[in-house]
N, C-alpha and C positions, 0 to 999 in steps of 0.2 A: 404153293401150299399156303393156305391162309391158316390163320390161328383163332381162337376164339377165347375169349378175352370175356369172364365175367366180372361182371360190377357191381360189388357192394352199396345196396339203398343206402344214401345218406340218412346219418340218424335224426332225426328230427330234436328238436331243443326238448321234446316232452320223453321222449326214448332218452336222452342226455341225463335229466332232470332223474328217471326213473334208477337210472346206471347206478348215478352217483348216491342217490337215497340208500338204495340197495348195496352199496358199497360199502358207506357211513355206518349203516345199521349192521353188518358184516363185522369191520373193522371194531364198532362198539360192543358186539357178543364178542368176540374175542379178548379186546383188553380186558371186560366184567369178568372172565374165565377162569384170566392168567391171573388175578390178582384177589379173586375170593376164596380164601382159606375154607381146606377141603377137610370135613371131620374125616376120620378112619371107616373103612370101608366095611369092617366085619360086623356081622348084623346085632352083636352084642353092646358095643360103645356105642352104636348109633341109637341107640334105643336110654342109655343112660342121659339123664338130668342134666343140664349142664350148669356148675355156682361160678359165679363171676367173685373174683376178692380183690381188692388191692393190697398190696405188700404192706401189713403193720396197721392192717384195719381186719373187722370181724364179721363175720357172717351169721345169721341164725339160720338151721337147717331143722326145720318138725319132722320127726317121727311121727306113725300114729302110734306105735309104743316104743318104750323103751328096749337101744340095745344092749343085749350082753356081753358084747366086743364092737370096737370099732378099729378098723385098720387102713388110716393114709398111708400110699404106695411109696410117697416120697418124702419124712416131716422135715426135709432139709425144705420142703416149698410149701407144704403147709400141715399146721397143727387143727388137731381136733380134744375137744372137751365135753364131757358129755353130763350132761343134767340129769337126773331120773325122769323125772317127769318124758320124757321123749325128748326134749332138745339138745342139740349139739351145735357150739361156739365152732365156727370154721375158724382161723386165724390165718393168715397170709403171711409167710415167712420168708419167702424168697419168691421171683418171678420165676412163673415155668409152667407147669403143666403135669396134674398126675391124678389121684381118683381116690377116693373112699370109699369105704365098703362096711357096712351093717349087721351084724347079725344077733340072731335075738340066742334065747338058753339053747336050744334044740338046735343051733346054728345056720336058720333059716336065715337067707339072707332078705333082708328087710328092707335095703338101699343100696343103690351100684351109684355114686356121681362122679361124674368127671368133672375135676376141678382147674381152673384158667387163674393162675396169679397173676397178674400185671401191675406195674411198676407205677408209679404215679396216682394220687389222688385227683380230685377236682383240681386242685390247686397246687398240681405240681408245676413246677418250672426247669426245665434244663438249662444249664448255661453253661457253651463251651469257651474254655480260652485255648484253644489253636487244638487238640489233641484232648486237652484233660477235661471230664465235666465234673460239673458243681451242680448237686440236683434241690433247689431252691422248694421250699414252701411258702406260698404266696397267700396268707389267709389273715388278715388284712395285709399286712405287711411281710417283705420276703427274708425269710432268713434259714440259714443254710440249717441242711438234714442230710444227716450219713445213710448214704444209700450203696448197694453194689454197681459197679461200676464207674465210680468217680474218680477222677484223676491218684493216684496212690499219694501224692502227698497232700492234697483236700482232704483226703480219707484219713490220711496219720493224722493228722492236728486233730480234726473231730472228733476222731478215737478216744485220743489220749485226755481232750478237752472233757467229754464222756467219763470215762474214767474215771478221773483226778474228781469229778461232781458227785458220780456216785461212791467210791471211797472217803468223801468227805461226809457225804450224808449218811454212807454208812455209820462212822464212826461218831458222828454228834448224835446218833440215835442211841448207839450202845453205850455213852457216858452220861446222857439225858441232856446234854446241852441243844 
């Protein structure tokens, strides 16, 4: 009884060349996939605005009129202020993620945005020593700034250094000195 024995055509170096292309380009949708933050799926946020703020900086957000109410979801992460004229001061208060919302006398809502705090200006700088960070502002020159998440005792000194400045200053205002 004889056997028969099929043989796969050698690939040629252009078939090889195509493989591996195709492979690359594979491998590269994949990693772009895994790594590009995905907004919320329901057809209502996808449609809202989206404000960028950095933490301890301010945003201008127009109206075309003014609202009657305004209401951030979260103001532990950011504050809003509202002007008559139609404008509202965003303020970034904490990094995170949450949304405002608009409505004018009749409670029409007038603005839905979802809002992105994030931590860092131009010219921030993190610096870790082993576990603890120190979040540096670099503009010309770096010197430290109390941020969340810095080492707890970088953070107590700052505090307190905070503190001890503003009740002094309080107190040379209220005597006139």
């Amino acid at each position: 009884m004889s056997s028969i024995q099929f043989m796969q055509p050698r690939a040629t170096a252009r078939h090889r060349l195509w493989r591996g292309a195709l492979g690359a380009a594979l491998g590269l949708a994949v990693a772009v996939f895994a790594i590009t933050p995905v907004r919320a799926q329901d057809s209502e946020s996808a449609l809202n605005p989206l404000v960028d703020v950095a933490v301890d900086e301010a945003r201008v957000v127009r109206l075309n009129r003014p609202p009657a109410t305004i209401v951030v979801g979260n103001p532990l992460i950011a504050d809003a202020l509202i002007q008559e004229s139609g404008i509202i001061f965003l303020v970034g208060r904490n990094y995170g993620t949450t949304n405002l919302i608009a409505l004018d006398e009749q409670g029409e809502e007038l603005a839905n945005y979802d809002i992105v705090v994030r931590t860092g200006g131009r010219n921030a700088v993190s610096l870790f020593r082993g576990t603890d960070r120190v979040a540096l502002n670099c503009s010309p020159r770096c010197e430290t700034e109390l941020d969340v998440g810095d080492g707890a005792t970088h953070f107590d000194i700052i505090r307190n250094q905070l503190e001890a400045k503003t009740t002094l200053s309080q107190t040379q205002a209220e005597t006139g000195q």
